[in-house]
N, C-alpha and C positions, 0 to 999 in steps of 0.2 A: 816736645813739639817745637816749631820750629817758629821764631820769636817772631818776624816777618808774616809769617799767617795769621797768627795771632793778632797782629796791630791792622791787618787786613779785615779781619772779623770787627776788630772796635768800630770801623769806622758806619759798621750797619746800626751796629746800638744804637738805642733809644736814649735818653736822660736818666733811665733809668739802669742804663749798662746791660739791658737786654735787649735782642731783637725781634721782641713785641711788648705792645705797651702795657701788659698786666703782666706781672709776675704770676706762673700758673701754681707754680711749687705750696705757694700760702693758701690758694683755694680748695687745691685736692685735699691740703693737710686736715682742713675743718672737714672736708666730708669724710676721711677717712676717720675723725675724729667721734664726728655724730655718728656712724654707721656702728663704729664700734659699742661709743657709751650704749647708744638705745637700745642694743643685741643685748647688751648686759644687764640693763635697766627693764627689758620685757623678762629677760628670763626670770630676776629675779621676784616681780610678779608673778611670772607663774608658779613661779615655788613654792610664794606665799599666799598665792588664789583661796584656799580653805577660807584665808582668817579675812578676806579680803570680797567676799564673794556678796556677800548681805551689802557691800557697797554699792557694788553694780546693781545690784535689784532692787535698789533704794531709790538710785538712778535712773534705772527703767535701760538699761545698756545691756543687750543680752551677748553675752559672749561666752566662751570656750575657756577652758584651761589650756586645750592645745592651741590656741591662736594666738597666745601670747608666745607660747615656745616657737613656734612655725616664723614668728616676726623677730625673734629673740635669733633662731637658725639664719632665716633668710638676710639680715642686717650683717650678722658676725662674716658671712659669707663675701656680701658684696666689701664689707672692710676690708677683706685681706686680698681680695680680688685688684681694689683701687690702689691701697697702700701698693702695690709694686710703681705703679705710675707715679705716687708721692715721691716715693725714694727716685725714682728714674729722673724726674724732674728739678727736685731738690739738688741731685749731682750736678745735672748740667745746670745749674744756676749758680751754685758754688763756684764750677770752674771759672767761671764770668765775673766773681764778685771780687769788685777792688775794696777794701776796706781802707781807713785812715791804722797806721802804725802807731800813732799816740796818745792810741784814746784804749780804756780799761772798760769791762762791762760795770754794772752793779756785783758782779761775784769776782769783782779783781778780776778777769780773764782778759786777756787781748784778741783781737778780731779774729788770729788763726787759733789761736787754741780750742777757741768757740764754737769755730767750724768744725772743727776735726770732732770736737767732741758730737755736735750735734749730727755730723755725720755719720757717728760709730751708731749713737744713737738711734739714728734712722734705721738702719739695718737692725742693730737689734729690735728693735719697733717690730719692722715686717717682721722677724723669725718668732717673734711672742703673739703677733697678729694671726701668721698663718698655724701655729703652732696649736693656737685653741681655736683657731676652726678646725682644726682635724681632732681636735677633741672633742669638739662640739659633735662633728658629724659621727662620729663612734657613741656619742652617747646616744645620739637621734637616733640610729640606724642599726648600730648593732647589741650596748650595752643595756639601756633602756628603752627601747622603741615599745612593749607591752608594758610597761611601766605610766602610771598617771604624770610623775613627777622628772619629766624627760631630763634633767641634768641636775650634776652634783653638786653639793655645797660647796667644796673646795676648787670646781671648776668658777664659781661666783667670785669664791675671798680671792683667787686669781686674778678673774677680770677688773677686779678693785684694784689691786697692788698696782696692776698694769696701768690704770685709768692716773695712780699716784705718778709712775714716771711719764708718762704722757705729762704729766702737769711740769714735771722740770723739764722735760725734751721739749716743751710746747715752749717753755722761758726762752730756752739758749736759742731758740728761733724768734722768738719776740726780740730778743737784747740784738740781734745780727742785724734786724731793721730797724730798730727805734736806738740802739747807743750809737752802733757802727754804720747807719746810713746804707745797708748794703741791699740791692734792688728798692730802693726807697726815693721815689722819683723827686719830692720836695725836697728831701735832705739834698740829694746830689746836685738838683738846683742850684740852691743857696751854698754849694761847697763851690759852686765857679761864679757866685758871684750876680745870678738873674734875679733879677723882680718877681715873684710869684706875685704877685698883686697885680704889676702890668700883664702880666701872661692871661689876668680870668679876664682884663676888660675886654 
């Protein structure tokens, strides 16, 4: 692209090198996050609804074995549905992000290598997001659908593993705002030099 356009776009940014004042890339992330765990988090409930049933009725909570699957479907659904706007968003905020050259994360990495990573990451993300909702829905709909216990165990030790790189893909996005200042409106701030303290009075 053409460097001129580019310095034509800076001049709409924010303080925070976007232009609008919240970074949307971090908000989608968490719901695509939550959407996901809780899918995973009900199924596995209803899995273990048998041993778990004398709770609820201890409770006085009447509920279903399918209700937790249905919330378990319905959640994994709308995750894979959002994660494309995570990833969409995440790119176009990357291309915007100036980072500092001198500065290392916590994992030894420098600002671009961190992106690139977090970016491959991202993509693989959506392909493992979307990947077991089509798993999901084959279990709903055509593998176990007369079945009590609508999904597999190995569909579950799955949605763990994935929950574990979520935990490092969720880092290499923490370390991109908090080492590298990157859409991070305080840091960028204080990198030219403003008073955040006169800015709240």
């Amino acid at each position: 692209m053409n460097s001129e356009l580019i310095e034509q776009l800076k001049v709409q940014l924010g303080a925070n090198g976007l232009p609008y004042s919240l970074p949307i890339h971090p908000n989608l992330v968490h719901l695509t996050l939550g959407l996901f765990i809780i899918g995973i988090f009900f199924d596995i409930v209803g899995v273990f609804f048998p041993l778990e049933k004398w709770v609820f009725k201890f409770l006085a909570i009447p509920v279903e074995r399918a209700n937790f699957f249905d919330v378990g479907w319905y959640n994994m659904l709308a995750s894979a549905i959002i994660t494309f706007f995570t990833v969409g968003a995440g790119f176009y905020e990357i291309m915007l992000a100036e980072a500092p050259l001198d500065v290392k994360s916590a994992w030894g990495m420098q600002a671009m290598e961190t992106m690139l990573w977090h970016g491959v990451g991202g993509v693989l993300l959506l392909a493992l997001i979307v990947g077991m909702t089509v798993w999901r829905g084959f279990q709903r709909f055509l593998w176990r659908k007369h079945e009590d216990r609508q999904v597999q165990m190995s569909y579950l030790f799955v949605g763990v593993a994935i929950m574990a790189v979520m935990y490092v893909h969720g880092t290499l996005g923490a370390q991109l705002a908090a080492e590298f200042g990157v859409h991070n409106t305080a840091d960028q701030l204080l990198r030219v030099g403003r008073d955040l303290n006169a800015m709240l009075k």
